[in-house]
N, C-alpha and C positions, 0 to 999 in steps of 0.2 A: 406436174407438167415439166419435162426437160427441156428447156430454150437454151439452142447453141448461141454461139459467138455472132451471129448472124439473125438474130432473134427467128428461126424457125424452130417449128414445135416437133422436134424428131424423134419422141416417144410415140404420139403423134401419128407421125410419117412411117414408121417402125410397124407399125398397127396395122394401119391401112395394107403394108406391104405384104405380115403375113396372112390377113384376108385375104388379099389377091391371090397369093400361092396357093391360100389351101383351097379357094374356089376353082383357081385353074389347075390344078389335082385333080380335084371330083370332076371335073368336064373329061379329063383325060381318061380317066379309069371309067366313064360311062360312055368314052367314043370306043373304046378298047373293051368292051363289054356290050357293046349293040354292033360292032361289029363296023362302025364308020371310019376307023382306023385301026392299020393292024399291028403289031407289037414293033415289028420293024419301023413300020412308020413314025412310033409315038419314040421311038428310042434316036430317029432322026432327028425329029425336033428335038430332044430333049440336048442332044448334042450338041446343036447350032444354038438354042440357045448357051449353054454352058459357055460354050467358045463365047459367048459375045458379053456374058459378066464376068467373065476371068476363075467360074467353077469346076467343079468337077460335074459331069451327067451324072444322072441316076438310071438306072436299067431295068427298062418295064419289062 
């Protein structure tokens, strides 16, 4: 277990984070594959979020 300075568990928090991405991946690539969003769509959001963590997008 890795305990910062601040005793939370952020190997932890680190984990959880990249489950979340790679389940909201597979949510994207099956709205963009049933056809409930379309490439432009998914490359919008993928934008707006990037802007709001300080990333780069990726481009569906």
């Amino acid at each position: 277990m890795e305990v910062n300075t601040e005793g939370q568990d952020t190997g932890s928090e680190r984990g959880q984070i990249h489950f979340l991405a790679a389940l909201l991946d597979e949510l994207m690539r099956k709205m963009l594959a049933t056809g409930a969003l379309t490439q432009a769509e998914l490359n919008e959001i993928e934008l707006a979020a990037a802007k709001r963590v300080g990333g780069q997008p990726r481009a569906w």
